[in-house]
C-alpha positions in Angstrom: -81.5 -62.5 167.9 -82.6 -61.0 164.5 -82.3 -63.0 161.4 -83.6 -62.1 157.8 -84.4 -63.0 154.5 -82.7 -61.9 151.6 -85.5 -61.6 148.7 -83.1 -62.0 145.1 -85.6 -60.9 142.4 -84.0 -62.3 139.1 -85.3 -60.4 136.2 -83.6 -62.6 133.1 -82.1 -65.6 132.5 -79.6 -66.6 134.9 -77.0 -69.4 135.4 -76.1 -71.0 138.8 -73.1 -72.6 137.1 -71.8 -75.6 138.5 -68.6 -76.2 136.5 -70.3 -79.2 135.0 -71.1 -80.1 131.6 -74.0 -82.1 129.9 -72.4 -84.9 127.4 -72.2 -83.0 123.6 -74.8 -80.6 123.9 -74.5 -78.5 127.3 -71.1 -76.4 127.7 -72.4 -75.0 131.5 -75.5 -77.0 133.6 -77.7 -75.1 136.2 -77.1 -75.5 139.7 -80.2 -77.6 141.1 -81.3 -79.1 144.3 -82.1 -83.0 145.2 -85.6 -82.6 143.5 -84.4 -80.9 140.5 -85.2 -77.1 140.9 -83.2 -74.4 140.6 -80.7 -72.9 143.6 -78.7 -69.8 143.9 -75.6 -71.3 146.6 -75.0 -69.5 149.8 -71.9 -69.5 149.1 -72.4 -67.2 145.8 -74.5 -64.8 147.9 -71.9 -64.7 150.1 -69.4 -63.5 148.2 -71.7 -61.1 146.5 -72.4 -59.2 149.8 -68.7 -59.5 151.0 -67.7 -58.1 148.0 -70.0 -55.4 148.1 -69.0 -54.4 151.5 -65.3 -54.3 150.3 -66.0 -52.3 148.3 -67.9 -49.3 150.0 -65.1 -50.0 152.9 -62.3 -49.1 150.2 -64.5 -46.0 149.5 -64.4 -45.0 152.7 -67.9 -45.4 153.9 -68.3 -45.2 157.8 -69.0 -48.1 160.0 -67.3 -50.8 156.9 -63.9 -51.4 158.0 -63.3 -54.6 158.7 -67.4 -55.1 158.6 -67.2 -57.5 155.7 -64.4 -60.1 157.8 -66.5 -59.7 160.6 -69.7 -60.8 159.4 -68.5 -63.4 156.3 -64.8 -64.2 157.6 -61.9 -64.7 156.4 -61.7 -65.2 152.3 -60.3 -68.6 151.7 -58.1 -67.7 148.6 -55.7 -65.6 151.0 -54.6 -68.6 152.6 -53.9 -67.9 155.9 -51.8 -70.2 157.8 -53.7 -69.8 161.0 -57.4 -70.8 161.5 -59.7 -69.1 159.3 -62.3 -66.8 161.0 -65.5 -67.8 160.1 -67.4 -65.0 160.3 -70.7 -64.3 162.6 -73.6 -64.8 159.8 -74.2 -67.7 157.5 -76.2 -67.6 154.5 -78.5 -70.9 152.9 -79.1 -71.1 149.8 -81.7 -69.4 147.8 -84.6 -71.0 147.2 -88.0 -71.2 145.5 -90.9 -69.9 147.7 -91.8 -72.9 150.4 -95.9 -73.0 148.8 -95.1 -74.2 146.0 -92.0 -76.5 146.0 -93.9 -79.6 146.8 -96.3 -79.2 143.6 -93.2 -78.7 141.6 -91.8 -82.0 143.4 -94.8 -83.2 142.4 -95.5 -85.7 139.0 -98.0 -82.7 138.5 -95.3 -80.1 138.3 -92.9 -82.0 136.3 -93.4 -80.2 132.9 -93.1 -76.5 135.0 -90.3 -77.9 136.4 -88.6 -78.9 132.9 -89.6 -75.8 131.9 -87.8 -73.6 134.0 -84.6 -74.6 132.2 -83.7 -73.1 128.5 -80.9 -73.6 126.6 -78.8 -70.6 125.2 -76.4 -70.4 122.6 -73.3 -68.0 122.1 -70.3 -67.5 119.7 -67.7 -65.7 119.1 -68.0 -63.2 115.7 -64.1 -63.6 113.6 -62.8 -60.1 113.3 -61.2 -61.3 109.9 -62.7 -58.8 107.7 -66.1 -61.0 106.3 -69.2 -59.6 108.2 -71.1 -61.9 111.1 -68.8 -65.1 110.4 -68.2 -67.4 113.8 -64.8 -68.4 114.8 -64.5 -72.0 114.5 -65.3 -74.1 117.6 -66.4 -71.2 119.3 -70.2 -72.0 119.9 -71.3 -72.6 123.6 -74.2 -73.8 125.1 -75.4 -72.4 128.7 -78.2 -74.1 130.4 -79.7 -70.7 131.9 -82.8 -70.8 134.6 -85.9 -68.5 133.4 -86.4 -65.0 135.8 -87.8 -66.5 139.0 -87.7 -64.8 142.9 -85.7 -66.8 145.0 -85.6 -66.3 149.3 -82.4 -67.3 151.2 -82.2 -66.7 155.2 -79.6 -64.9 156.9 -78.6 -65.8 160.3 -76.1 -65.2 163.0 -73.7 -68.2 163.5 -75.2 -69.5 167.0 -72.5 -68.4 169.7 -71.3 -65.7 167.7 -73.2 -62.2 167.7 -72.7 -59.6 165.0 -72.8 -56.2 165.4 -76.1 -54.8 166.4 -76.5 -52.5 162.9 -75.6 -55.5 160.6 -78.8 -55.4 158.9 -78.7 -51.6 158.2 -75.1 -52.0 157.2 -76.5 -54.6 155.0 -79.4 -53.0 153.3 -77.1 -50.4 152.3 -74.5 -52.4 150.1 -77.8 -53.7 147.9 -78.1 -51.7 145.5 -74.9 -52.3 144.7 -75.4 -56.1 143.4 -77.6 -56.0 140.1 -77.2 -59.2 139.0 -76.3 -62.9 140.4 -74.9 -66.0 139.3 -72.4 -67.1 136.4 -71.8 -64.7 133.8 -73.0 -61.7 135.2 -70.9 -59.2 133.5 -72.0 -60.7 130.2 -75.9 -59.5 130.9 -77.4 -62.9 132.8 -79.0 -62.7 136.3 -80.2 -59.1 136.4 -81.5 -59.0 139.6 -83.3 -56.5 142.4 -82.4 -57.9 146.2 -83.8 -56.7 149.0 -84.0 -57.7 152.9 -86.8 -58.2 155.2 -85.7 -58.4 159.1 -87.5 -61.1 161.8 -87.0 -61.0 165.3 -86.3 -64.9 166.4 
C-alpha cells in the first residue's frame, strides 16, 4: 500500500489560526504543537485538497467525479442524516522536518523557537475623504509563523483502499493551492506543495 508525503513549502508569513486570542495584544494566535512549534492541521490540508478536486471535478476534468468524497469523505457542514463516509485517506498534520525538532525542543533552541513567531499589525484606512486615516478600533494584531517547509504524510485509512491513481490524481490538483492557512486571500501563506510517493 503506497503512502506519501505532502512537502508544503511556505514562502511568507503564514497563520495557522486557532480562533484564539492572546489577552490585549494578540487578535489571532498561531496554531502550535505540545512543545511549542508551529503546525499546519490535517484537517486544513484536507480541505485544501478536497477543495481543489471539487473544483477541477466541476470543470469537468476526467477521472474527478466523485474522487474528492471518495478519498476525504463526506463534508461535515452538509449534514447528512446518515453516517458520514469517511473517506479512504487521512492526512496528519504538517510538521517541522523530524532532524531538527528535538534541538528546537531543546533549552538550546528556545530563542529559534521564540523566533519563529512575529507579530503583524493591520487596519482598516476611513474612506472619509482625509488621506491614510484608520477607522477607529480597527487595528488587529495576527500572530503569523515566519516562511518555513513543513512535511505531513498521506495514508490510506487501513481497511479502506483508494483508487489505484490517487496519487496522480493528486499531484495534478497542486498547483492549484498557492497558499495555506488563515487569511490566505489577503496575501499570508504563499506556498509551493508538492508530493513524494513511498511504497509501505
Amino acid at each position: 500500500m503506497t503512502h506519501c508525503l505532502l512537502k508544503v513549502d511556505i514562502r511568507s508569513y503564514w497563520l495557522p489560526g486557532t480562533g484564539r486570542t492572546s489577552g490585549a495584544m494578540i487578535d489571532s494566535t498561531a496554531h502550535r504543537d505540545a512543545q511549542g512549534l508551529p503546525v499546519l492541521p490535517g484537517r486544513h490540508l484536507k480541505g485544501l485538497l478536497r477543495d481543489a478536486m471539487e473544483r477541477v471535478a466541476l470543470w469537468g476534468w476526467p477521472g474527478y467525479a466523485d474522487l474528492a468524497r471518495d478519498l476525504f469523505g463526506d463534508r461535515t457542514e452538509e449534514g447528512s442524516p446518515y453516517l458520514p463516509n469517511k473517506g479512504s485517506l487521512r492526512i496528519s498534520d504538517a510538521r517541522l522536518p523530524e532532524e531538527i525538532t528535538p534541538w528546537l525542543h531543546s533549552e538550546e533552541g528556545r530563542d529559534a523557537r521564540l523566533k519563529m513567531f512575529r507579530a503583524l499589525s493591520s487596519t482598516a484606512i476611513d474612506n472619509d475623504g482625509v488621506m491614510g486615516s484608520a477607522k477607529d478600533k480597527s487595528l488587529r494584531v495576527l500572530e503569523v509563523v515566519i516562511p518555513l517547509s513543513l512535511t505531513a504524510r498521506l495514508e490510506p485509512v487501513p481497511g479502506i483502499t483508494p483508487p489505484p491513481d490517487w496519487v496522480q490524481h493528486l499531484t495534478a490538483v497542486l498547483p492549484l493551492i498557492s497558499a495555506v492557512g488563515a487569511h490566505r486571500n489577503r496575501g499570508l501563506g504563499r506556498a509551493i506543495l508538492s508530493l513524494e510517493e513511498f511504497p509501505s
